[in-house]
Residue, then its C-alpha position, 0 to 999 in steps of 0.5 A: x724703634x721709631x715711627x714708620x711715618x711722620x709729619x713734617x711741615x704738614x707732609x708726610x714722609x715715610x721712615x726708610x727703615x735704617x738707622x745711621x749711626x753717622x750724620x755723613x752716612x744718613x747724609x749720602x743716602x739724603x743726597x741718592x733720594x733727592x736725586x731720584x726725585x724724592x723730597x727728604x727730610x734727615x733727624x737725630x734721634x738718641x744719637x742716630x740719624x734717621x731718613x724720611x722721604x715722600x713723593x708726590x704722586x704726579x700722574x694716576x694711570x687707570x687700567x680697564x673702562x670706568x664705571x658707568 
């Protein structure tokens, strides 16, 4: 099973949980994440193709009063 995370280019990206047997396959999913704003990275391991993606964090919302 591969890792559920790993570092690349000193980010972290996230395994979305699906191994592709194809590279065109793991490709088309590549291309639906960098479209809803994600950054995405694709490797092959043992012949399968496996797609890690991360976002930034670009706004924090608070909910209540802060502390005193």
């Amino acid at each position: 099973m591969p890792d559920s995370s790993r570092i690349i280019s000193g980010k972290k990206f996230m395994w979305d949980g699906v191994v592709y047997p194809t590279q065109e396959e793991a490709q088309g999913v590549v291309e639906k994440y960098r479209k809803d704003n994600f950054e995405v990275e694709s490797e092959e391991e043992e012949n399968q193709f496996l797609v890690y993606t991360r976002r930034a964090v670009k706004e924090i919302v608070l909910d209540g009063k802060p502390p005193a």
